[in-house]
MARSE-244459 format. One line per 8 residues: number of its first residue (from 1); their letters; for each residue x, y, z of C-alpha. Coordinates in nm, 4 decimals. Example, Ala and Ser with C-alpha at 12.3 -4.5 7.8 and 13.67 -1.06 7.14 Angstrom:
// MARSE-244459
1) AS) 1.2300 -0.4500 0.7800 ~ 1.3670 -0.1060 0.7140
//
This chain:
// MARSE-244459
1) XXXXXXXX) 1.9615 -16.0295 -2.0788 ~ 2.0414 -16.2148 -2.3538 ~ 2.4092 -16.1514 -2.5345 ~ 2.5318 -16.2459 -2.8871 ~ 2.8312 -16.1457 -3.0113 ~ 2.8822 -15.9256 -2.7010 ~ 2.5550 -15.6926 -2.7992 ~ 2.3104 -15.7470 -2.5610
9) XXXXXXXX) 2.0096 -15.8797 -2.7809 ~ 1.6864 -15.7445 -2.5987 ~ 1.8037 -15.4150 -2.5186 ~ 1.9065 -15.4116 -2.9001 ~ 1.5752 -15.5015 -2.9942 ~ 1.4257 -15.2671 -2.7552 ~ 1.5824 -14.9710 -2.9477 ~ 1.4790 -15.1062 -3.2589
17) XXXXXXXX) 1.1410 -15.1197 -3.1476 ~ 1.0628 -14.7575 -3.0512 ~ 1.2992 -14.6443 -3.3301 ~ 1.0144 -14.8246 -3.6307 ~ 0.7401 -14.7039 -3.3477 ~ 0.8484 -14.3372 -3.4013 ~ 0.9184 -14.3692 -3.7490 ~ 0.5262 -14.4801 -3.7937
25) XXXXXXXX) 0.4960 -14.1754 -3.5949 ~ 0.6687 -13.9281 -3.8220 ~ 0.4970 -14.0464 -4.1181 ~ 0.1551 -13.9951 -3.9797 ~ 0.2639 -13.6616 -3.8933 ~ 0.3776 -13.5744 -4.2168 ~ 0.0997 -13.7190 -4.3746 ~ -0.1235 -13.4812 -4.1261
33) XXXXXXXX) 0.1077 -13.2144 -4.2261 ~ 0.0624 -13.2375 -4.6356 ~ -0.3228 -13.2472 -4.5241 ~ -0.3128 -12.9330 -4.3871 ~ -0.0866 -12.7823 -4.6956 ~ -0.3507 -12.9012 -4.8987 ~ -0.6111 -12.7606 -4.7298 ~ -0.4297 -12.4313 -4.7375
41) XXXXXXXX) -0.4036 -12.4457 -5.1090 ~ -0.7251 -12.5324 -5.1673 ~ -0.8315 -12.1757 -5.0246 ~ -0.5603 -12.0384 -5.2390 ~ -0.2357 -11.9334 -5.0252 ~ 0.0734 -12.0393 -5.1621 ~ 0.2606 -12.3467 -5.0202 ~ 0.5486 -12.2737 -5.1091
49) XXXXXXXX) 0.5385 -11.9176 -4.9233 ~ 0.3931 -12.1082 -4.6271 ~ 0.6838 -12.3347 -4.5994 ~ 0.9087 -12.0128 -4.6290 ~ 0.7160 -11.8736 -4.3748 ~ 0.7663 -12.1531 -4.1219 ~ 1.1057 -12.2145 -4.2117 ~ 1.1648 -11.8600 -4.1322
57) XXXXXXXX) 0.9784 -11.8874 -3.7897 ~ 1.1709 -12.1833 -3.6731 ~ 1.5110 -11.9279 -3.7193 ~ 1.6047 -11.6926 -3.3872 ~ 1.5887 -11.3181 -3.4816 ~ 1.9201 -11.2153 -3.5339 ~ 1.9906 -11.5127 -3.7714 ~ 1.6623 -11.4235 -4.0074
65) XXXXXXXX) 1.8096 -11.0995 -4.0005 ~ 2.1453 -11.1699 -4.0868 ~ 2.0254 -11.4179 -4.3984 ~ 1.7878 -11.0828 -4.5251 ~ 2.0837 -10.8868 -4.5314 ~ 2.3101 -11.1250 -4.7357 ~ 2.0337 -11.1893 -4.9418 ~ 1.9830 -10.7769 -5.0054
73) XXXXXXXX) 2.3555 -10.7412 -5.0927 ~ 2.3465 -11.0547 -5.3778 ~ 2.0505 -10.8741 -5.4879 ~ 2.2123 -10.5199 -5.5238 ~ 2.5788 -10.6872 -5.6426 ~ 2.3241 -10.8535 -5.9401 ~ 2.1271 -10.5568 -5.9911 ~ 1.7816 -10.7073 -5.8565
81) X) 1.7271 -10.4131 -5.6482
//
């Protein structure tokens, strides 16, 4: 292993190697992603609900809950309800 500066160069390297590999990764996936948005749009849902949606199903129960709640007493305190 080769050392400069006490950082051991290869294993450096190594990490910057799979760090740009999954980068290239991600942005094919998003790219796949925005695809599929499109898609979607094209037979007329909303993307911007969708991305509610699955922000919403990424959240555990009680903490979706929680956020409606809040959100239903702003409402009321502003008189949206």
């Amino acid at each position: 292993m080769t050392e400069v500066g006490g950082i051991a160069a290869d294993q450096l390297a190594s990490y910057v190697e799979r760090i740009e590999r999954l980068e290239e990764e991600k942005a094919n996936l998003m790219a796949d992603i925005k695809e599929v948005y499109g898609e979607a749009k094209a037979l007329g849902y909303d993307v911007k609900i969708l991305r509610q949606i699955i922000r919403l199903r990424k959240m555990e129960d009680h903490e979706r809950t929680e956020q409606e709640e809040i959100l239903e007493v702003y409402k009321r305190a502003l008189g949206m309800s």
